[in-house]
C-alpha positions in Angstrom: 0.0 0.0 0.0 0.9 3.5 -0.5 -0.2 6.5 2.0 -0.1 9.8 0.9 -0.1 12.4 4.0 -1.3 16.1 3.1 -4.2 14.6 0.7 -6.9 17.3 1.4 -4.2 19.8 0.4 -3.3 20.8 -3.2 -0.1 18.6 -4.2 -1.3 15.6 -1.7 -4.7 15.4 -3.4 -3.4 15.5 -6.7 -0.9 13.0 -6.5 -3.6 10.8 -5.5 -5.7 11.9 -8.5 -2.8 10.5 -10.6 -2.2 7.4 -8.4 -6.1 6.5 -8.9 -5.0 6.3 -12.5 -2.4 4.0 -12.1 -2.7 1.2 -9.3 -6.5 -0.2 -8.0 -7.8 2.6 -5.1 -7.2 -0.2 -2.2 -3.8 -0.1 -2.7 -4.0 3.1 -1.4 -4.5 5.2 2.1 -4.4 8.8 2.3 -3.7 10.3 6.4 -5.3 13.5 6.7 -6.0 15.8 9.7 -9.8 15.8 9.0 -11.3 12.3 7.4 -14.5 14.0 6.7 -12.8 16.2 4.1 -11.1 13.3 2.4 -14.6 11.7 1.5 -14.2 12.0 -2.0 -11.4 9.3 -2.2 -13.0 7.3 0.9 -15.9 6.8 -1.6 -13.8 5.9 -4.5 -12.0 2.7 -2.4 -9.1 4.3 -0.7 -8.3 4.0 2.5 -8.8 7.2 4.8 -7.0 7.6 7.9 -6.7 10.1 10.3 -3.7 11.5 11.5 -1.3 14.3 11.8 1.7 15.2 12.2 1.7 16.2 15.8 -0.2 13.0 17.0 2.8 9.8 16.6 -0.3 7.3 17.9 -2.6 8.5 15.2 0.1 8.5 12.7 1.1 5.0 13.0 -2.2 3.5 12.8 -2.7 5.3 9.6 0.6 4.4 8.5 -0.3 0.8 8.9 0.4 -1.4 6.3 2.1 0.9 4.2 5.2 -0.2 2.1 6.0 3.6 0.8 4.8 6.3 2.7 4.5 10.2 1.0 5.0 12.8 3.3 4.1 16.1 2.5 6.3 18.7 4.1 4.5 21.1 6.4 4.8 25.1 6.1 3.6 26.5 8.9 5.9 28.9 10.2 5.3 29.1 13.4 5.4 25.4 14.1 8.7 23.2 15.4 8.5 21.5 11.4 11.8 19.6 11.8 10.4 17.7 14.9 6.8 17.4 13.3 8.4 15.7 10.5 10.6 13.6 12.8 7.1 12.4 14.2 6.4 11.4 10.5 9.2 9.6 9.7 9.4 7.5 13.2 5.6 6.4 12.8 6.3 5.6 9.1 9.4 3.1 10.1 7.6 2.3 13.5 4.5 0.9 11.0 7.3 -0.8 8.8 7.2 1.4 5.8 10.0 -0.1 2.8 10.4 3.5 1.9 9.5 7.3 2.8 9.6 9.8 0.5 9.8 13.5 1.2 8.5 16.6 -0.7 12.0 18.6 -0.4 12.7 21.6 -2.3 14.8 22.8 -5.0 18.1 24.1 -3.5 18.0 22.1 -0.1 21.7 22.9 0.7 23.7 24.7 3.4 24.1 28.3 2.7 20.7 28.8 1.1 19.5 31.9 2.5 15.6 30.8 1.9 14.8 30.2 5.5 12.9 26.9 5.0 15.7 25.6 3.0 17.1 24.4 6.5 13.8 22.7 7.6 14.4 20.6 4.7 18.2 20.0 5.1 17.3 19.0 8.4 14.6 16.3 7.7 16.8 15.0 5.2 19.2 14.0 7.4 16.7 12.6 9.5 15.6 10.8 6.7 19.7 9.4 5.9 19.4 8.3 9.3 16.1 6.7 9.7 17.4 2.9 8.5 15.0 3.2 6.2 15.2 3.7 1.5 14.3 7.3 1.5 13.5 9.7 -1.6 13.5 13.6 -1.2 11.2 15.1 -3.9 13.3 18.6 -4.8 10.7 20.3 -6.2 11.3 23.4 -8.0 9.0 26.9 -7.1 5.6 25.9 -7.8 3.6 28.4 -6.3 1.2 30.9 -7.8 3.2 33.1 -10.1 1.5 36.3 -8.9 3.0 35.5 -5.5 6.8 36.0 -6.7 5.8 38.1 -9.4 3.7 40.7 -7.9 0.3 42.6 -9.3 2.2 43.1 -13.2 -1.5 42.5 -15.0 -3.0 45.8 -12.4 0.7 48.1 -13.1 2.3 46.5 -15.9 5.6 46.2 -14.1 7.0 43.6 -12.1 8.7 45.5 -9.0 10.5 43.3 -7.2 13.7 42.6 -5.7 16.7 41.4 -7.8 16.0 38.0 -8.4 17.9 35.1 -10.4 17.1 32.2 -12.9 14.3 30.3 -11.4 12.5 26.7 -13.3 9.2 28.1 -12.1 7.2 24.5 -12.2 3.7 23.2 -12.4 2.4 22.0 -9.0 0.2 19.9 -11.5 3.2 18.5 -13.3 5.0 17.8 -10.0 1.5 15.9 -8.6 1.9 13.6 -11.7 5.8 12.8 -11.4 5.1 12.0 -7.9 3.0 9.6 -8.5 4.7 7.9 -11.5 7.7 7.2 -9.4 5.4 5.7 -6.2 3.5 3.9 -8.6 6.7 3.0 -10.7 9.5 0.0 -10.9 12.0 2.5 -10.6 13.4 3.5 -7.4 14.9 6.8 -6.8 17.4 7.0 -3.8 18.3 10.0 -1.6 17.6 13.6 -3.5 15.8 14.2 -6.7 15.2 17.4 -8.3 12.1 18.1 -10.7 12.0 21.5 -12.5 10.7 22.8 -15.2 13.0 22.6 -18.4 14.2 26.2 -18.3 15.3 28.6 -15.5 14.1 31.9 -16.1 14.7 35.2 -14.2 12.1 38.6 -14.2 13.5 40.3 -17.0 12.9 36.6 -19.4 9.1 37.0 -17.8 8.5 40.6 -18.4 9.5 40.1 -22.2 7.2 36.5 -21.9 4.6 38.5 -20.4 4.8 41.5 -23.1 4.2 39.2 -25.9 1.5 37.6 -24.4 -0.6 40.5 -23.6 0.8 42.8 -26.5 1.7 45.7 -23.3 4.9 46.5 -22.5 5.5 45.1 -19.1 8.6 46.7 -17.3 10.9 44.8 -15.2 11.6 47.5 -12.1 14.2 46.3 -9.8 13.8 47.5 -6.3 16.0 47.5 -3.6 14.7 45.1 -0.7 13.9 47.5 1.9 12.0 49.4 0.1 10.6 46.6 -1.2 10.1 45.1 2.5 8.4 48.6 3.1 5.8 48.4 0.5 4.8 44.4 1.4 4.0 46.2 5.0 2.4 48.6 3.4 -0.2 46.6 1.9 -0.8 44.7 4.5 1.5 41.9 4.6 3.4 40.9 7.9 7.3 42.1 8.2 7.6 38.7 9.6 6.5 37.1 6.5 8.1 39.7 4.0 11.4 39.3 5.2 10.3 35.4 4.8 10.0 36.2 1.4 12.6 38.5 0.7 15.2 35.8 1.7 13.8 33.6 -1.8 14.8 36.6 -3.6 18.1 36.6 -1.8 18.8 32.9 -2.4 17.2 33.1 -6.4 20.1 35.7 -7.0 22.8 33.6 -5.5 22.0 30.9 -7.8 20.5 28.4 -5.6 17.4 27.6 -8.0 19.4 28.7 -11.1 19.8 24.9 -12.1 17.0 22.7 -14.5 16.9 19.0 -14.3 15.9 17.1 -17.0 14.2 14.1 -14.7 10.3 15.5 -14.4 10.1 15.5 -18.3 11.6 12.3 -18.1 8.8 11.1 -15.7 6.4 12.4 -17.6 7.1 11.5 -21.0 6.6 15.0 -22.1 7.6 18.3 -22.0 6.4 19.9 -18.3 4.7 23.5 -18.5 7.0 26.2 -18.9 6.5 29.5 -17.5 5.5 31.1 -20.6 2.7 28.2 -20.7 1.7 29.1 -16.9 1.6 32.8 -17.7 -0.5 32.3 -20.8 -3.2 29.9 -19.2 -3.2 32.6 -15.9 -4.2 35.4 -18.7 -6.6 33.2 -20.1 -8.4 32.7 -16.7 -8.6 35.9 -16.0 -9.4 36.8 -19.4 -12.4 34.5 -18.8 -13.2 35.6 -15.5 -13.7 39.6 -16.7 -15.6 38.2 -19.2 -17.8 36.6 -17.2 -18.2 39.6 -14.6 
């Protein structure tokens, strides 16, 4: 059996989506905070479990019977992650899991200056030392464009920090490799990396972004406090900016500057570029005026 943690989330639910396609829904579990919310797959034959990270008991029993176990990394910020995932990975060896596997991220190294880089370094190496075959998923940037990019569509600039090459991926894309190598013959040991085929930095997206909407969108480079000043400004935390601004920081050192060739591999296709996530994003809202 295979138990995917995280499953009422976005990547977690996904990657079951795509496992449904490949291997009969009782081979497997999903462990979720709240059961109720995982009813869709409950109906469809898979095995729903509660548990979380901060319960070791519940964990276990959901756990149970698993040969690989996927564990979705947490993000909240305030929380102790590295010993919530410890939890994780001593209930997944305590229930006799063959092998865990770990959404990591792109860049997982010391020096990175991205804050939870070191949540991940750290679970890794609980992973190494667990006994156990491990597999750390080192998924490039998949997040909502708009997020890193700011509101460009609203000003027709992107004003952000200085920034570096990035593989921005598709969280959809990433969903579907997952589940190909669970599913697959083909084991994967210790760190992987799945990107996007190209790294990319603002400038390459404010030119993407011109052609698609036929505006000139500027690239304005701001220097971080100021930039820091303005998140505040509208409203978001100094806490969390300066969370944020440390991506920036490690994006221009290079830490995210490299592509790997294994999620088109996985996939058997190309996976979406930026230019193809910017264009679909245009398109939905495109739709979405339309319809207002």
């Amino acid at each position: 059996m295979i138990v995917v943690t995280g499953a009422t989330g976005g990547l977690g639910g996904a990657t079951v989506e795509h496992l449904l396609h490949r291997i009969p829904a009782d081979q497997i579990g999903v462990s979720v905070r709240d059961a109720a919310k995982a009813q869709h797959f409950a109906d469809r034959g898979v095995r729903v479990r509660q548990g979380s990270y901060e319960d070791p008991a519940a964990l276990r029993d959901s756990f149970a019977g698993a040969e690989q176990v996927l564990l979705v990394s947490g993000n909240d910020p305030a929380a102790d992650m590295v010993s919530l995932h410890r939890n994780a990975i001593d209930a997944a060896v305590a229930a006799g899991a063959r092998r865990i596997l770990y959404t990591s991220q792109q860049g997982a190294v010391p020096g990175n200056p991205y804050r939870p880089s070191d949540i991940h370094i750290a679970t890794e190496a609980i992973l190494a030392g667990s006994g156990v075959a491990w597999t750390a998923l080192r998924n490039g940037a998949y997040g909502p464009l708009d997020q890193v990019l700011g509101p460009w569509r609203r000003t027709g600039e992107i004003a952000q920090p200085v920034d570096g090459p990035v593989p921005y991926t598709d969280r959809a894309d990433i969903a579907e490799a997952t589940a190909v190598i669970l599913a697959g013959d083909r084991s994967f040991d210790g760190p992987v990396t799945l990107t996007a085929p190209t790294a990319v930095t603002f400038d390459d997206v404010a030119t993407i972004a011109s052609d698609l909407t036929g505006r000139t969108i500027k690239r304005i480079v701001l220097d971080d406090e100021q930039w820091v000043t303005e998140q505040i400004t509208i409203g978001v935390p100094e806490q969390l900016a300066r969370l944020m601004l440390t991506w920036y920081q490690a994006a221009r050192a290079g830490y995210f500057a490299e592509a790997d060739p294994l999620l088109a591999e996985l996939l058997g296709r190309e996976p979406r570029t930026a230019t193809d996530r910017l264009a679909a994003h245009i398109a939905g809202q495109t739709l979405s005026e339309t319809a207002h």
